[in-house]
C-alpha positions in Angstrom: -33.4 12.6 -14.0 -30.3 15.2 -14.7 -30.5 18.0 -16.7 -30.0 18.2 -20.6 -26.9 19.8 -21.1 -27.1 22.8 -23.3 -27.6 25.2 -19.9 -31.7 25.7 -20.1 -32.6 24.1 -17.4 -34.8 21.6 -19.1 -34.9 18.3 -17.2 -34.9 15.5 -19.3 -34.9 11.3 -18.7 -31.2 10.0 -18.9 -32.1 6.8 -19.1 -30.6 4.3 -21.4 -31.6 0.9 -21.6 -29.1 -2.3 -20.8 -29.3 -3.9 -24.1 -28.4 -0.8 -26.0 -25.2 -0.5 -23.6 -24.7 -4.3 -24.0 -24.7 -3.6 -28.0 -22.5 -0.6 -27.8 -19.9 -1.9 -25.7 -19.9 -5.3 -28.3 -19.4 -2.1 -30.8 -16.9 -0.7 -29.3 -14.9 -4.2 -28.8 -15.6 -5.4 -32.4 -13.9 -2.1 -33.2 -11.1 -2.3 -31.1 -10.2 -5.6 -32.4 -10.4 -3.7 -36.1 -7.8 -2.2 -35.3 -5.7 -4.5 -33.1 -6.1 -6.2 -36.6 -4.8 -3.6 -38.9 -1.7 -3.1 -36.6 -1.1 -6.3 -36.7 -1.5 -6.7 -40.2 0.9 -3.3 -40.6 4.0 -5.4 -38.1 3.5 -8.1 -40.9 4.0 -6.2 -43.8 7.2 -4.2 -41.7 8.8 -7.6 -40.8 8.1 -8.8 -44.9 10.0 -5.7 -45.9 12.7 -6.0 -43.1 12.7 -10.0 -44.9 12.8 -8.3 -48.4 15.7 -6.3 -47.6 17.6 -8.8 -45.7 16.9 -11.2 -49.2 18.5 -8.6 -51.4 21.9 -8.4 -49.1 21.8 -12.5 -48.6 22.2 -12.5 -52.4 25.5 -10.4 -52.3 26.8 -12.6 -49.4 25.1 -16.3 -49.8 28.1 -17.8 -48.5 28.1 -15.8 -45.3 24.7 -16.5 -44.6 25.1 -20.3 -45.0 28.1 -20.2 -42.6 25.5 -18.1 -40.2 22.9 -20.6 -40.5 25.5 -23.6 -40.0 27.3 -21.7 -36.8 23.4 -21.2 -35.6 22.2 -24.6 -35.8 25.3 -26.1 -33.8 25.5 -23.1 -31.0 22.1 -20.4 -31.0 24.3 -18.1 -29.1 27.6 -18.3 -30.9 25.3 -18.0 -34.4 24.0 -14.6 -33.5 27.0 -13.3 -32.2 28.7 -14.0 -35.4 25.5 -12.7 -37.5 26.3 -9.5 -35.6 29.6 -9.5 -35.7 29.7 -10.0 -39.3 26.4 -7.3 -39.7 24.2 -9.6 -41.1 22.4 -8.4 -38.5 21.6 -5.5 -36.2 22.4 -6.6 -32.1 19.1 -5.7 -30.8 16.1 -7.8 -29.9 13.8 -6.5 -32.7 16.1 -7.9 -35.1 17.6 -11.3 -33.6 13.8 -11.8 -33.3 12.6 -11.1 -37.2 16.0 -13.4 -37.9 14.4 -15.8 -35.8 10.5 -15.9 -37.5 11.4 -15.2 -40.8 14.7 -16.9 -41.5 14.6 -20.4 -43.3 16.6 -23.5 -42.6 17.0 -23.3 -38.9 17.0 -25.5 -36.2 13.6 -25.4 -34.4 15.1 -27.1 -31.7 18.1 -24.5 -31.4 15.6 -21.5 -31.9 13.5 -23.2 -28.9 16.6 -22.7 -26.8 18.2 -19.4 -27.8 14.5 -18.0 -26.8 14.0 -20.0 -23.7 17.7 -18.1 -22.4 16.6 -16.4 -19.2 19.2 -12.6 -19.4 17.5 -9.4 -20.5 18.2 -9.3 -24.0 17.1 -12.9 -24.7 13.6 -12.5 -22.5 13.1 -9.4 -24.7 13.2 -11.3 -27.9 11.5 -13.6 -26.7 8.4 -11.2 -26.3 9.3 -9.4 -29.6 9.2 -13.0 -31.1 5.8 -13.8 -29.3 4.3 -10.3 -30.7 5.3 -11.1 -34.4 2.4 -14.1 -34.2 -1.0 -13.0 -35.4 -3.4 -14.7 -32.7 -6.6 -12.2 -33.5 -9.7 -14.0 -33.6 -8.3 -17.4 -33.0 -9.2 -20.5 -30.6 -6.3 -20.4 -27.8 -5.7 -24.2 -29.2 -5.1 -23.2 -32.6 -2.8 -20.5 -31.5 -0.5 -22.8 -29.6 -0.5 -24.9 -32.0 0.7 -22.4 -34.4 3.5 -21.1 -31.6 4.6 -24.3 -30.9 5.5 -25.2 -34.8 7.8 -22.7 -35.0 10.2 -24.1 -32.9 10.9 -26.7 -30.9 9.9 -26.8 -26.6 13.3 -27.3 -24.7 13.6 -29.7 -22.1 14.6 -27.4 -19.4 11.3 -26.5 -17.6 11.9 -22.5 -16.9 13.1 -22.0 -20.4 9.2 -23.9 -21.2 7.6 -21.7 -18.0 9.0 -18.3 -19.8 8.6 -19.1 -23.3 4.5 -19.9 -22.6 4.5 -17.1 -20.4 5.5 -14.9 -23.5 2.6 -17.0 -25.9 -0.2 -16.5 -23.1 0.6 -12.6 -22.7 0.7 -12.5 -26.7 -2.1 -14.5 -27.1 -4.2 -12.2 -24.3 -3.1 -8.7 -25.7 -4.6 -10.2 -29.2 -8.1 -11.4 -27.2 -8.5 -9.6 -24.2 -12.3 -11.0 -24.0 -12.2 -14.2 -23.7 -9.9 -14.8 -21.1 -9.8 -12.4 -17.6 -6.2 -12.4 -17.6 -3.0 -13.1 -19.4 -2.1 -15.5 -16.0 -5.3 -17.5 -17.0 -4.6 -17.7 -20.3 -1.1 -19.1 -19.3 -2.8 -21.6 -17.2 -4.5 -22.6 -20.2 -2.2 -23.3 -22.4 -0.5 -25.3 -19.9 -3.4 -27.4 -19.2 -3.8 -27.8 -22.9 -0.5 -29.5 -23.4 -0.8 -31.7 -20.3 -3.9 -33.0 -21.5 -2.4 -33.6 -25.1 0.0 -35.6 -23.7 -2.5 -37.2 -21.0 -4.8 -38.5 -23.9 -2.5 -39.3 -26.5 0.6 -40.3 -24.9 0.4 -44.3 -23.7 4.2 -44.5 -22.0 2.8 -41.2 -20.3 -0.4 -41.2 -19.0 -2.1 -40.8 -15.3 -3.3 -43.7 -13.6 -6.7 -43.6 -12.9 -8.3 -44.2 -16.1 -8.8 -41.9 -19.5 -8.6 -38.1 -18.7 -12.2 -37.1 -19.0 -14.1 -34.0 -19.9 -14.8 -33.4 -16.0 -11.4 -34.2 -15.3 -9.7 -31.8 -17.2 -12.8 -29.3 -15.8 -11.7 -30.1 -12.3 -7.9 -29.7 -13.1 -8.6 -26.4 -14.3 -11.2 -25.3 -11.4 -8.1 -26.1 -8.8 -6.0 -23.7 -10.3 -8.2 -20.9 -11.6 -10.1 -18.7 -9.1 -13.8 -19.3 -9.8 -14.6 -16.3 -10.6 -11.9 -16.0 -13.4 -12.5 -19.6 -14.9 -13.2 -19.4 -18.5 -16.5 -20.1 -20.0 -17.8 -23.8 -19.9 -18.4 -23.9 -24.1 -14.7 -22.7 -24.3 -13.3 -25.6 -22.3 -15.7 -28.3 -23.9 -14.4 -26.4 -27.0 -10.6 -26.8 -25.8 -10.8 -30.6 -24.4 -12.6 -32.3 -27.9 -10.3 -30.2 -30.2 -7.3 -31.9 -28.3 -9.4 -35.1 -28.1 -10.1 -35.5 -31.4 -6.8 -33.7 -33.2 -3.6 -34.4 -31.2 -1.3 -31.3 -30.2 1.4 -31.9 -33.1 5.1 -30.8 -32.3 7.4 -30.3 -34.6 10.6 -32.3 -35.9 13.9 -30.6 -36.2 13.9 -29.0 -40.1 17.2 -28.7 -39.8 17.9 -30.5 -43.1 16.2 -27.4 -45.1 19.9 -26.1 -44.2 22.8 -26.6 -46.2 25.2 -28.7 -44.1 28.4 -28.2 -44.9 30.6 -30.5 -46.7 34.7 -30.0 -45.6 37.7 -31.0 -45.2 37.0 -32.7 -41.9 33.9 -34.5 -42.7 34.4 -38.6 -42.4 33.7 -40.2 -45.9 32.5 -43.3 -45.4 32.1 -44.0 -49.6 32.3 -41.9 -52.5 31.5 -42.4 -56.4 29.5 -42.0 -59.2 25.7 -43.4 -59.2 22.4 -42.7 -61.1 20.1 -40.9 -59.5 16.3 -40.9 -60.0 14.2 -38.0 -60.4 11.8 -37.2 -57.7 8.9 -35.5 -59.7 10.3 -36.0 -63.1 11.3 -39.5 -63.3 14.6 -39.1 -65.2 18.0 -40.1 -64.5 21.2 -38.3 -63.9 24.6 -39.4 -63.0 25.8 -37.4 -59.8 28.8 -38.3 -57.7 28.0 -39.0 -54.0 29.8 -39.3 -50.9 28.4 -40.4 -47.7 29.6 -39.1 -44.4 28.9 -40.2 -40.6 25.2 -38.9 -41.0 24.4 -37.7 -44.3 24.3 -38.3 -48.2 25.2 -35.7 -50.2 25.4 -35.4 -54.3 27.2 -33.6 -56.4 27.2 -32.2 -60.1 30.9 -33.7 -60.3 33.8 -35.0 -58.4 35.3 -31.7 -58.9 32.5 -29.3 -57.3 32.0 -31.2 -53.7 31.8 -27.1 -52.3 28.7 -27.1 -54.5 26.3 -29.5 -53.2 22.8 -30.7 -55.6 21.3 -32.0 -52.5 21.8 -33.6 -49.5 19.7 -36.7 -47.8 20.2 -36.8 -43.9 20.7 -40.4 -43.3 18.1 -40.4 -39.6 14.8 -42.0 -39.8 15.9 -43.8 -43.0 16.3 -47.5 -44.2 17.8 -48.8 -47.8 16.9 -51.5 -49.4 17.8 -53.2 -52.5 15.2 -53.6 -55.3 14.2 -55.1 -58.5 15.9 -53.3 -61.5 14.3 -50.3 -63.2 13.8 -51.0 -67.1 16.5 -48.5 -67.8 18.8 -49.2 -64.8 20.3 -52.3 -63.4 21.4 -52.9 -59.8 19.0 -50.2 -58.1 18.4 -49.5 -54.5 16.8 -47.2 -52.5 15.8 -44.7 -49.4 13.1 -44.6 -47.9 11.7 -43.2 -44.7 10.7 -45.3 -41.7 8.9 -41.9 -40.7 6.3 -39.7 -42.5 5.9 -39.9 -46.6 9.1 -38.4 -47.7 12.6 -38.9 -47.4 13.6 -35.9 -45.4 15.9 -34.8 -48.5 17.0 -31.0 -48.9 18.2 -29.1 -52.4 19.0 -25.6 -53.6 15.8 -23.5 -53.8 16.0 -22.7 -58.3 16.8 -18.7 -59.0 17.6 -18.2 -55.1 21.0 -18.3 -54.2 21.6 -19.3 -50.8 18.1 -20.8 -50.0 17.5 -24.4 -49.6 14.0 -26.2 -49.6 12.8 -29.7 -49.0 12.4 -32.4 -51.5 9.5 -34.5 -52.8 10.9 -38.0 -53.0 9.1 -40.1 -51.1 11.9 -43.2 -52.1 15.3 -42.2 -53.0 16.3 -44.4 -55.9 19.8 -45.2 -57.4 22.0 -47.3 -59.4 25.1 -48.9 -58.7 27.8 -49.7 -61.5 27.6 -53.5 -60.8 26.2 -55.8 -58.2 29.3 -55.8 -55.8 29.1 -51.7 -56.1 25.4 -52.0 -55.2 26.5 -53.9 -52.1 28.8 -51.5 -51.0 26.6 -48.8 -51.2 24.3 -50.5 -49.3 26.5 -51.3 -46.6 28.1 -47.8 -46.7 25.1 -46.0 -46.6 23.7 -48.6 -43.2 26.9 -47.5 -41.4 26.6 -44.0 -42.2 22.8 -43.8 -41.0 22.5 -42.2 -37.4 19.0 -44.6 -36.8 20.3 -48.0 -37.8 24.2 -47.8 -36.0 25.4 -45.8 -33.8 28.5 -43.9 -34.4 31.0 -45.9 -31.7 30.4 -49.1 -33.9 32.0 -47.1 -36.7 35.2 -47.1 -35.2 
């Protein structure tokens, strides 16, 4: 019993029942995620127009940028520095972070490192890099595996410890119900991608038999304090996602980037051959050169600064094959991995901006049978999977 309020002495039952606390305070959450939502959606549309802007100065300098991208994808560190060096970009965190997430055709595997870097300014970007993912309202699984497509893990295991330390204190600022801290949302995640590799990794898996349900339960219940460990239909949730849809990591896209074609690359063969069409099955003649790794084509002899597109010669094979009805002495790509050649080209109307191919065989023809035979053999010496590059000395 308290009194009313409003100073007249009239005593009144305060009372409120539970459930109409319970509902409120599911209100009040279901509202706070509103706009946890719309602020999120508002640091989208920022970074688009940050991506908008940097689009419309790429255009002016396409050549800078593809020497940016090039520098990036051999040394992270020596890439930015020259991006702002050259004021392609701004040196602070917010933007070497928007460079990283929006940017196309760069190394996942050197973005993995560059954020895994353990000084200040790299941890920083890190977490600004974390913060541009949008993780409201999603399963922690399909969160990671969102995170962990957008770059590639490095091997070093505190550059992994910080980087998923940065995902589980995102991934808990966008669902602070469902997990009782960020620390047990970070020993989540890595219990999640020990148990990928536990149940779908043969050359690494425990002994003791398959990695059960209670398993993975007891794995968890060591760790986490018992009072903090997560709600049993969220980890039977967790383990059968993994079970039944294997924790995919990416491989390097670095061929969406133009690789440069110089003065010191190796040519292992050059000349004119027909090329096929990947959607539109036509033909057109394009010179080519292979180097120690990669096939590129050109409109002539005399543009080799312009390339038309460029085949990176790793987790390839060539083979020769019956003619085509138009083209004798044909032979042809094709991937010993996935659907597609992993083949890159200028993106049409965009200058600077690369984007993958659809060929799932790369077909061409030779001038004559001996030609066809030299390509073939050219093009086995210049692939990285089939011979290593001391046997081409």
């Amino acid at each position: 019993m308290t009194l009313n309020g409003f100073g007249n002495g009239t005593v009144v039952d305060s009372h409120i029942p539970m459930d109409c606390i319970r509902r409120r305070k599911e209100q009040l959450k279901k509202e706070i995620q509103e706009i946890r939502e719309k602020i999120a959606q508002c640091e989208i549309e920022m970074s688009m127009i940050q991506t908008h802007s940097n689009d419309d100065r790429r255009n002016t300098n396409a050549k800078q940028w593809s020497v940016a991208k090039r520098k990036f994808n051999d040394n992270a560190k020596e890439g930015i520095r020259w991006l702002t060096d050259n004021s392609l970009i701004q040196n602070t965190p917010e933007h070497t972070a928007a460079f990283l997430f929006n940017e196309t055709g760069l190394s996942k595997r050197a973005i993995g490192d560059y954020l895994g870097e353990k000084d200040n300014f790299h941890i920083e970007v890190l977490k600004r890099f974390a913060h541009m993912h949008d993780f409201f309202s999603m399963e922690i699984v399909d969160a990671l595996r969102r995170y962990l497509f957008t770059f590639i893990l490095p091997g070093e295991a505190q550059k992994i410890d910080r980087i998923m330390e940065a995902f589980a204190q995102r991934y808990y600022e966008c669902n602070p119900h469902i997990y009782a801290t960020a620390e047990v949302c970070y020993i989540v995640s890595f219990a999640i991608i020990m148990l990928n590799t536990s149940l779908h990794n043969k050359s690494a898996r425990l002994g003791g038999g398959p990695f059960t349900y209670e398993k993975f339960v007891n794995s968890l219940s060591e760790t986490i304090a018992r009072h903090q460990i997560p709600d049993q239909n969220i980890i039977k949730n967790i383990y059968d996602s993994i079970k039944n849809n294997e924790l995919k990591f990416p491989d390097d896209d670095i061929n969406l980037t133009m690789p440069v074609f110089g003065s010191d690359s190796t040519i292992i063969k050059e000349g004119w051959l027909w090329k096929q069409g990947g959607r539109v099955r036509n033909w057109k003649r394009r010179w080519f050169i292979i180097t120690d790794g990669c096939l590129f084509y050109f409109e002539s002899r005399t543009e080799v600064d312009s390339p038309r597109g460029v085949i990176p010669l790793v987790d390839v094979a060539v083979r020769e094959i019956e003619d085509d009805r138009t083209k004798p002495f044909c032979f042809e790509l094709f991937p010993l991995t996935g659907d597609k050649v992993k083949a890159s080209k200028p993106a049409p109307g965009e200058v600077g901006k690369w984007i993958e191919g659809h060929h799932t065989v790369y077909r061409m023809s030779a001038l004559s049978e001996d030609d066809r035979k030299d390509w073939i053999r050219a093009l086995r010496i210049g692939s990285q999977n089939q011979l290593p590059k001391q046997r081409l000395s």
